[in-house]
ChimeraX commands (.cxc) that place a marker at each C-alpha (Angstrom):
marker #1 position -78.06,-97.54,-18.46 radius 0.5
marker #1 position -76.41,-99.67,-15.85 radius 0.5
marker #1 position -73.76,-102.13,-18.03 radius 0.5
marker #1 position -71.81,-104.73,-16.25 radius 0.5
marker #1 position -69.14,-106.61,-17.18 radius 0.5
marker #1 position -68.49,-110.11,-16.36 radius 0.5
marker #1 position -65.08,-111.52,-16.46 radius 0.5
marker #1 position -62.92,-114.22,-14.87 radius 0.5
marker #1 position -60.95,-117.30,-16.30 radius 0.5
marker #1 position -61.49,-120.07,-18.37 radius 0.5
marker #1 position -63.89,-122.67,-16.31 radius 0.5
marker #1 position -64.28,-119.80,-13.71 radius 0.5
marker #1 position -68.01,-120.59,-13.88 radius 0.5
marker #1 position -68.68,-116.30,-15.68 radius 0.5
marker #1 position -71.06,-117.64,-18.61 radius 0.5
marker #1 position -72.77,-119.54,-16.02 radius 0.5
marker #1 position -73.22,-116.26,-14.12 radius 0.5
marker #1 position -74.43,-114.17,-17.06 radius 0.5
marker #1 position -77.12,-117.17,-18.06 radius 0.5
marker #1 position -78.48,-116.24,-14.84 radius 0.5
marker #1 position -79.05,-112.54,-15.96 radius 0.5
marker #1 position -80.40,-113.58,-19.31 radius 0.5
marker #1 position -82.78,-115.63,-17.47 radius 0.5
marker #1 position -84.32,-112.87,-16.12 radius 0.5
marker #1 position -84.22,-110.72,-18.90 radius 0.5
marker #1 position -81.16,-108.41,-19.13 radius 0.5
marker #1 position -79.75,-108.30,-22.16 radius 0.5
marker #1 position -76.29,-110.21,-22.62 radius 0.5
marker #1 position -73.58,-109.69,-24.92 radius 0.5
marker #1 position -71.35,-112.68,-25.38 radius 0.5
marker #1 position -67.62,-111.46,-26.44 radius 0.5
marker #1 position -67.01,-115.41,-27.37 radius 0.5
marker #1 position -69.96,-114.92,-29.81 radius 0.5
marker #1 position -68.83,-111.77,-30.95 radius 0.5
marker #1 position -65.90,-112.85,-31.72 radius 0.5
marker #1 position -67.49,-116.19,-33.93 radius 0.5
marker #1 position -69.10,-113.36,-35.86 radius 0.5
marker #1 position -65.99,-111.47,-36.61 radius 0.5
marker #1 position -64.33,-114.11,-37.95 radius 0.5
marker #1 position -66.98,-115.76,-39.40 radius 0.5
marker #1 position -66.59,-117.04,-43.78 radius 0.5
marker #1 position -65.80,-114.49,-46.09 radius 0.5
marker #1 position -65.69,-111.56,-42.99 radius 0.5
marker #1 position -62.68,-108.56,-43.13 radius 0.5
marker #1 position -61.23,-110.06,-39.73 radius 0.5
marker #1 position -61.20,-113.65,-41.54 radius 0.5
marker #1 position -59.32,-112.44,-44.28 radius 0.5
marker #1 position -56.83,-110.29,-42.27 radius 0.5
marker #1 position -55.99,-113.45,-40.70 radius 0.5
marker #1 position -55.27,-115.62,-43.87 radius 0.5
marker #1 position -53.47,-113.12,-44.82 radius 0.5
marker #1 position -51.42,-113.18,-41.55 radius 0.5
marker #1 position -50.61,-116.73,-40.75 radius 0.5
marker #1 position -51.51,-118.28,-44.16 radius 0.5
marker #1 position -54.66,-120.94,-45.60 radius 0.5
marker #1 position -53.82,-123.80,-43.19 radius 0.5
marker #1 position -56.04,-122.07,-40.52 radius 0.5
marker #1 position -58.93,-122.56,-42.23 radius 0.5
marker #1 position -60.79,-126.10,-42.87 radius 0.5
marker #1 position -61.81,-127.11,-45.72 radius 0.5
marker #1 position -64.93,-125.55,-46.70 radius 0.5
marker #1 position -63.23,-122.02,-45.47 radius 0.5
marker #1 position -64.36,-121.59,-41.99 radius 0.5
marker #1 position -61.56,-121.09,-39.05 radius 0.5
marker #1 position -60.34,-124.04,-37.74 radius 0.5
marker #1 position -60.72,-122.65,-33.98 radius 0.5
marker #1 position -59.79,-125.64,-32.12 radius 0.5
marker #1 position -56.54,-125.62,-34.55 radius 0.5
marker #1 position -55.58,-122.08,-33.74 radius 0.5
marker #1 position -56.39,-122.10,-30.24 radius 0.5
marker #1 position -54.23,-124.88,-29.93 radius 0.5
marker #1 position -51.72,-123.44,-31.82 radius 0.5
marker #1 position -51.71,-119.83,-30.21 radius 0.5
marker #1 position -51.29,-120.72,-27.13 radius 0.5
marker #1 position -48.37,-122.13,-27.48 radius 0.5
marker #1 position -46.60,-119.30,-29.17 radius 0.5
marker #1 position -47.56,-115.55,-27.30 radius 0.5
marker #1 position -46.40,-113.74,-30.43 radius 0.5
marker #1 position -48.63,-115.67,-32.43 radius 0.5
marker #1 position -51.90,-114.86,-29.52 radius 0.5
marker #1 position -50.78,-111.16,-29.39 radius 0.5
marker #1 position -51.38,-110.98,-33.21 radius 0.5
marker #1 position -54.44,-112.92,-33.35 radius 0.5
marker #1 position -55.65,-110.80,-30.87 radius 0.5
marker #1 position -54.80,-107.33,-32.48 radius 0.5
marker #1 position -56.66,-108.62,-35.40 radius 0.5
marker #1 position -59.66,-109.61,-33.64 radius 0.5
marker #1 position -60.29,-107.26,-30.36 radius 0.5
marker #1 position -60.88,-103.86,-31.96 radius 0.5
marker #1 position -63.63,-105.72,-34.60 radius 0.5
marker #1 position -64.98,-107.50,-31.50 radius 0.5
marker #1 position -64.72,-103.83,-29.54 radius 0.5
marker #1 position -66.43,-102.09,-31.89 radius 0.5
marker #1 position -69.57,-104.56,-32.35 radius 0.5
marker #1 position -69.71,-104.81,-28.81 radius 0.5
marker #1 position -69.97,-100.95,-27.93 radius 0.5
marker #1 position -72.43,-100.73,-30.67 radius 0.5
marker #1 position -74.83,-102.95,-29.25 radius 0.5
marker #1 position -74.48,-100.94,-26.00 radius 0.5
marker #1 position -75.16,-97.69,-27.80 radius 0.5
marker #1 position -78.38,-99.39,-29.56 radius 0.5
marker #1 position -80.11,-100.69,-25.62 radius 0.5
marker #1 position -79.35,-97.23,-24.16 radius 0.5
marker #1 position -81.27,-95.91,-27.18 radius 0.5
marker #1 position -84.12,-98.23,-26.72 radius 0.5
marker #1 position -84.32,-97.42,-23.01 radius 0.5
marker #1 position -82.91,-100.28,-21.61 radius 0.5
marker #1 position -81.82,-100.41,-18.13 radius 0.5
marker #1 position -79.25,-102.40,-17.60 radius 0.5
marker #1 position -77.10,-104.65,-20.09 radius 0.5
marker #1 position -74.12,-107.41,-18.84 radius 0.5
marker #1 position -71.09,-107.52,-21.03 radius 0.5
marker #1 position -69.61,-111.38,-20.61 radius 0.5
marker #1 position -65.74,-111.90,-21.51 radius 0.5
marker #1 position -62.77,-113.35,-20.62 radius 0.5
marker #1 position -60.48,-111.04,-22.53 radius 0.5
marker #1 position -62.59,-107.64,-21.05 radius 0.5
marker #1 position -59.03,-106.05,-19.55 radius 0.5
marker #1 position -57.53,-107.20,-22.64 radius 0.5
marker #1 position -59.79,-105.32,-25.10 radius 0.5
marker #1 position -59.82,-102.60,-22.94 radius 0.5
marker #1 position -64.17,-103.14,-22.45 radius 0.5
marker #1 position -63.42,-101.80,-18.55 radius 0.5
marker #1 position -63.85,-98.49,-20.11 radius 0.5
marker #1 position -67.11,-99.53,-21.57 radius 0.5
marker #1 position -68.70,-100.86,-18.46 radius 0.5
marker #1 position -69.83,-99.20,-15.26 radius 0.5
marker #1 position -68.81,-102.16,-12.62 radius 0.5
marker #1 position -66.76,-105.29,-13.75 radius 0.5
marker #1 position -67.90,-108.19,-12.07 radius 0.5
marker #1 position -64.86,-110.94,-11.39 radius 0.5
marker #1 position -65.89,-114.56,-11.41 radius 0.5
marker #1 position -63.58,-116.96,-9.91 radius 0.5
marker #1 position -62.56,-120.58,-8.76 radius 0.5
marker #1 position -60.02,-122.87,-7.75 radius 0.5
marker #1 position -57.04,-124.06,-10.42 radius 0.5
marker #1 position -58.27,-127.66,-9.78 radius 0.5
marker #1 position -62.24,-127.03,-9.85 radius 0.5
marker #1 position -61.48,-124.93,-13.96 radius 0.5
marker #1 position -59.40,-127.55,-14.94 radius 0.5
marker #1 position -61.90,-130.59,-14.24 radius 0.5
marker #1 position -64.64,-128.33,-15.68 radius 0.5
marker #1 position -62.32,-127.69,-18.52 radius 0.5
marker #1 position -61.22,-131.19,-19.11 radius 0.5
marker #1 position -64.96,-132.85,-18.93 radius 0.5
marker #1 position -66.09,-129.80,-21.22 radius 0.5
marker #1 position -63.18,-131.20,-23.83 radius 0.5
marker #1 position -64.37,-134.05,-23.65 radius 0.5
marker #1 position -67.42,-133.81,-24.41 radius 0.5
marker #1 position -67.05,-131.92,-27.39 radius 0.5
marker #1 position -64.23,-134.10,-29.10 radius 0.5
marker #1 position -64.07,-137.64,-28.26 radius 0.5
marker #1 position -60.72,-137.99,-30.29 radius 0.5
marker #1 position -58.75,-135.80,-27.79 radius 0.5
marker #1 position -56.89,-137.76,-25.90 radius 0.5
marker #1 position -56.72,-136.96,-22.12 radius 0.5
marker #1 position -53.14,-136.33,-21.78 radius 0.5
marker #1 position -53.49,-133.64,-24.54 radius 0.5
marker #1 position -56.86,-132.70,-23.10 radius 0.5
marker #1 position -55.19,-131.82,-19.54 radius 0.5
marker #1 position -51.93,-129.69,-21.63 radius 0.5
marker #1 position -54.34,-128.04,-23.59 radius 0.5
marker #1 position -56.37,-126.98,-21.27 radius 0.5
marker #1 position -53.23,-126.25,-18.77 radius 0.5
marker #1 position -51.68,-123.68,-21.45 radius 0.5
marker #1 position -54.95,-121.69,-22.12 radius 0.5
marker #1 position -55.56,-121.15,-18.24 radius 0.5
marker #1 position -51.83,-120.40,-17.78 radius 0.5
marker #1 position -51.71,-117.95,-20.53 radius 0.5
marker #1 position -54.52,-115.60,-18.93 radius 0.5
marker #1 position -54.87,-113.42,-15.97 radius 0.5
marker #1 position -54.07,-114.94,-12.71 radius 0.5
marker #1 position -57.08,-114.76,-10.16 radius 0.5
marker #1 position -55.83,-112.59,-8.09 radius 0.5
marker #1 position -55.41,-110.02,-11.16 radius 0.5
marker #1 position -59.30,-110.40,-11.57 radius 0.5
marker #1 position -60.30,-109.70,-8.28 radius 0.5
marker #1 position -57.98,-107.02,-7.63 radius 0.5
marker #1 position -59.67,-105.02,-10.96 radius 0.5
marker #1 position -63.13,-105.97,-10.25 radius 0.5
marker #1 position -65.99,-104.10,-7.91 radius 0.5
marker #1 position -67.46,-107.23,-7.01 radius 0.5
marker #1 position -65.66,-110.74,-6.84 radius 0.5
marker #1 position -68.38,-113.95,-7.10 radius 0.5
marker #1 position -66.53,-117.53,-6.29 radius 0.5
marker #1 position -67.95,-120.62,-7.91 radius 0.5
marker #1 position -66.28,-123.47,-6.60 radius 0.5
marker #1 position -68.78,-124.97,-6.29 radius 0.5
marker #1 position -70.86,-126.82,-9.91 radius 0.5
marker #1 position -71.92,-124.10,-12.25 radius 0.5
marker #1 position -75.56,-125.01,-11.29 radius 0.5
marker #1 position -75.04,-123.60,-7.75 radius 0.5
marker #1 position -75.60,-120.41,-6.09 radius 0.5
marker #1 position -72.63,-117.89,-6.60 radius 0.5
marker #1 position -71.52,-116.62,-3.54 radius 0.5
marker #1 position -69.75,-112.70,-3.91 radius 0.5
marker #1 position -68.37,-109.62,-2.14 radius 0.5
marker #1 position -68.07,-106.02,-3.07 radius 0.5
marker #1 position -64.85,-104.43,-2.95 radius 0.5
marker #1 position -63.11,-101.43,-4.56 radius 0.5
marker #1 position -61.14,-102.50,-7.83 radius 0.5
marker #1 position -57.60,-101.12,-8.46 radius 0.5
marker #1 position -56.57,-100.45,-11.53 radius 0.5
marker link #1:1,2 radius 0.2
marker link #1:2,3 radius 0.2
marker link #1:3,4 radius 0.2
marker link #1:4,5 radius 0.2
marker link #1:5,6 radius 0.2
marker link #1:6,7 radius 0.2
marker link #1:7,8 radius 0.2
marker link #1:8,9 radius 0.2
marker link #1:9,10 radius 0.2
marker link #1:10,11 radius 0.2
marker link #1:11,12 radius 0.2
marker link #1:12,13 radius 0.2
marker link #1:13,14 radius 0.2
marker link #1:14,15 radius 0.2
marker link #1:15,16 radius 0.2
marker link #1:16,17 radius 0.2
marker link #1:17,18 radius 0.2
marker link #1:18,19 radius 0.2
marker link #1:19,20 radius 0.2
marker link #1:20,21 radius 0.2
marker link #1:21,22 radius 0.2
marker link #1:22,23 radius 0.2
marker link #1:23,24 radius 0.2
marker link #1:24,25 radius 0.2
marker link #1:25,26 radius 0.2
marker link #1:26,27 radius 0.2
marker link #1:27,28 radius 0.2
marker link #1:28,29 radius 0.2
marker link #1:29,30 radius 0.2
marker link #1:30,31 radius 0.2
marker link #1:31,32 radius 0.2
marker link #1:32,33 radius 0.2
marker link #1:33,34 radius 0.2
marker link #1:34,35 radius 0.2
marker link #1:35,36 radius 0.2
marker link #1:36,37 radius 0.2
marker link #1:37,38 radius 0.2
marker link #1:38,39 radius 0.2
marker link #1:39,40 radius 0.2
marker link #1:40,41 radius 0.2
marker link #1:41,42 radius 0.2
marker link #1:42,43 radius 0.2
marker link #1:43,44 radius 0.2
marker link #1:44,45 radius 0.2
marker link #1:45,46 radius 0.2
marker link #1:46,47 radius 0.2
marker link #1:47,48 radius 0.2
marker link #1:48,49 radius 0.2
marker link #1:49,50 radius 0.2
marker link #1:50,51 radius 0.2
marker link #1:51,52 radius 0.2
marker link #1:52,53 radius 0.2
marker link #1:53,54 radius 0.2
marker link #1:54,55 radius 0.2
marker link #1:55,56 radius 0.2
marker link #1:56,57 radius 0.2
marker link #1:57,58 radius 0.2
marker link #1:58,59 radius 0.2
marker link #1:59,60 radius 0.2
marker link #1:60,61 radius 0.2
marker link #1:61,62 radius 0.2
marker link #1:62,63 radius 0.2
marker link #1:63,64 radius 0.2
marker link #1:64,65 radius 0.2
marker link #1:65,66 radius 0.2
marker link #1:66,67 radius 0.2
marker link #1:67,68 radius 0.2
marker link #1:68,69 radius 0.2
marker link #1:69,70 radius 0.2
marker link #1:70,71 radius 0.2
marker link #1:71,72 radius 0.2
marker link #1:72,73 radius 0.2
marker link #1:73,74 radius 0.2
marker link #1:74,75 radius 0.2
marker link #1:75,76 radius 0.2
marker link #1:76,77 radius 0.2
marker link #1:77,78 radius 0.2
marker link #1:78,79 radius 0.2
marker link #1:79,80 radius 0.2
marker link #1:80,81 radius 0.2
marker link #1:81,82 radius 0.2
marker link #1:82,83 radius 0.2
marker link #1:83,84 radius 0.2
marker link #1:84,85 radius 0.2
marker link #1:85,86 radius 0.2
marker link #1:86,87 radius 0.2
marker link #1:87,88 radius 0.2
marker link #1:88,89 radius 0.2
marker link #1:89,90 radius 0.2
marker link #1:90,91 radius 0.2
marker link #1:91,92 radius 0.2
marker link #1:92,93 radius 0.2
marker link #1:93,94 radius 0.2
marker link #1:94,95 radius 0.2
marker link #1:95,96 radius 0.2
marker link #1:96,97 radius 0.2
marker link #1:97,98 radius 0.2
marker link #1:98,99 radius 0.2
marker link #1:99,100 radius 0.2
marker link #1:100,101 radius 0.2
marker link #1:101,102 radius 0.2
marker link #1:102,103 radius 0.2
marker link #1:103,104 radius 0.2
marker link #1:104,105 radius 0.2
marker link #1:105,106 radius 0.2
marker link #1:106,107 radius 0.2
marker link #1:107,108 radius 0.2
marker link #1:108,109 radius 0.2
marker link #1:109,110 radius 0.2
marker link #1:110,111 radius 0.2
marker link #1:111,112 radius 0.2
marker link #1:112,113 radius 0.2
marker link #1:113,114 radius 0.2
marker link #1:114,115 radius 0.2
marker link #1:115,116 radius 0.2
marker link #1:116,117 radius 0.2
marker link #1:117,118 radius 0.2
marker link #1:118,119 radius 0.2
marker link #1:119,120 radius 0.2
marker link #1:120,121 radius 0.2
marker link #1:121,122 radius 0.2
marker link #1:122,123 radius 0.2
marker link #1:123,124 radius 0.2
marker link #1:124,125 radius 0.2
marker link #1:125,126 radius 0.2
marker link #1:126,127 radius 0.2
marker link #1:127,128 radius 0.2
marker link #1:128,129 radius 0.2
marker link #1:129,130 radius 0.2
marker link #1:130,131 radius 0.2
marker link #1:131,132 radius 0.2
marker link #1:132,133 radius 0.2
marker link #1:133,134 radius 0.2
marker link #1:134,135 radius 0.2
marker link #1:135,136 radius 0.2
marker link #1:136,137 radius 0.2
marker link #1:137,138 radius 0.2
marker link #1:138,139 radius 0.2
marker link #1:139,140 radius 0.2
marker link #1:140,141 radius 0.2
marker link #1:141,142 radius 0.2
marker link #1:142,143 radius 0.2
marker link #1:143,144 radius 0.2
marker link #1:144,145 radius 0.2
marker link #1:145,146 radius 0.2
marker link #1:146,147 radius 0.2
marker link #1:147,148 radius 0.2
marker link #1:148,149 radius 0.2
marker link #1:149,150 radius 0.2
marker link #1:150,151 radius 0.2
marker link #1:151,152 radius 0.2
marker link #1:152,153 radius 0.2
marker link #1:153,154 radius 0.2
marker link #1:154,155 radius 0.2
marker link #1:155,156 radius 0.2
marker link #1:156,157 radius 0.2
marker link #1:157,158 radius 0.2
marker link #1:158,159 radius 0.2
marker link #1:159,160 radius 0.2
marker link #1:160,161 radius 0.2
marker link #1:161,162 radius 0.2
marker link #1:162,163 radius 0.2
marker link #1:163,164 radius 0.2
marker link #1:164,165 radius 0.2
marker link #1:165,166 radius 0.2
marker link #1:166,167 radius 0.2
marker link #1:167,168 radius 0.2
marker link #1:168,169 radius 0.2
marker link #1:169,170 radius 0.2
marker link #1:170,171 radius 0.2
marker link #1:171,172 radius 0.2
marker link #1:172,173 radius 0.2
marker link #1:173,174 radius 0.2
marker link #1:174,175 radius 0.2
marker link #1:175,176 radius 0.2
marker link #1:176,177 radius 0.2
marker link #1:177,178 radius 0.2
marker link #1:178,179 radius 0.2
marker link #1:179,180 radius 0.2
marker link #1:180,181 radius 0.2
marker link #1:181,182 radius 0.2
marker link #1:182,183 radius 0.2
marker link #1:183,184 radius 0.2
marker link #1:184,185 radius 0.2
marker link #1:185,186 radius 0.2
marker link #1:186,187 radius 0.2
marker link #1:187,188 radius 0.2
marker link #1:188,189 radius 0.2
marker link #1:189,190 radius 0.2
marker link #1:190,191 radius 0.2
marker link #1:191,192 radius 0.2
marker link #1:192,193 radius 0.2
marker link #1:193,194 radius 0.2
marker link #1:194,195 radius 0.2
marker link #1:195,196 radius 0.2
marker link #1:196,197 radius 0.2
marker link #1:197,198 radius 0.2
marker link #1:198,199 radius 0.2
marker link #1:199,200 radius 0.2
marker link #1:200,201 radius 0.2
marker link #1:201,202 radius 0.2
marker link #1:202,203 radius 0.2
view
């Protein structure tokens, strides 16, 4: 089975890319999804993580507060490395399952989507790594607008930090393209064709 795996930045334009797979049928994992599921009420990963940095991560009917702990990690790199030992090899695992499950059934092909995939170490699960990527200014209005949408309380001098931290604290462009086999750049809105090269990754 071919498997691909989608990566690039936050507001790169990569979940917008692997929509357009879905759309014509290839099965998609989402690691953002995933990782909702692995942390979901009452789940091992959940509990590992109370037990970690304590009840005030969770809101008050026992879910993660995400936006509170994204905000939060980001600011402190000892803090994201943890969270992210925690959470990876659960989000790994379910991942690499699913793969093993479509290659059963005869699938194909199958597209891995995630930001983290160097990170989790899901090259090594993949046969090609697709790189999606965009200017600094065009992810951080996507970013911004996106924020806004969803919480109308932010305030857009927090918005812009926030969103300047979580960009800042991942893998420069440059990293992604030099790892990937192909390299798609969406300046341009999500909506619009992605325009890509081939190239040979280095690792």
């Amino acid at each position: 089975m071919r498997v691909v795996g989608i990566t690039g930045g936050a507001g790169a334009g990569k979940t917008t890319w692997a929509r357009q797979w879905e759309a014509k049928g290839i099965p998609v994992l989402f690691a953002d999804q995933i990782g909702r599921e692995v942390v979901a009420k009452g789940a091992p990963v959940l509990r590992a993580l109370v037990a970690t940095f304590g009840r005030s991560i969770l809101t008050p009917n026992g879910q993660l507060d995400r936006i509170k702990v994204g905000k939060w990690v980001f600011g402190h790199p000892v803090a994201l490395r943890r969270l992210n030992q925690l959470t990876h090899p659960a989000m790994r695992s379910i991942i690499e399952a699913c793969l093993r499950f479509l290659r059963g059934r005869g699938y194909p092909m199958a597209v891995v989507e995630a930001a983290l995939l160097f990170e989790m170490g899901l090259q090594r699960s993949v046969g090609e790594v697709w790189s999606v990527v965009a200017s600094e200014r065009e992810r951080l209005r996507r970013l911004v607008w996106q924020r806004q949408a969803l919480s109308r309380t932010f305030k857009v001098r927090e918005r812009w930090q926030d969103v300047w931290r979580r960009m800042h604290r991942q893998l420069p462009s440059q990293g992604f393209m030099k790892r990937a086999h192909r390299v798609m750049v969406a300046d341009r809105k999500p909506a619009a064709p992605i325009s890509s090269c081939s190239r040979k990754p280095t690792r």
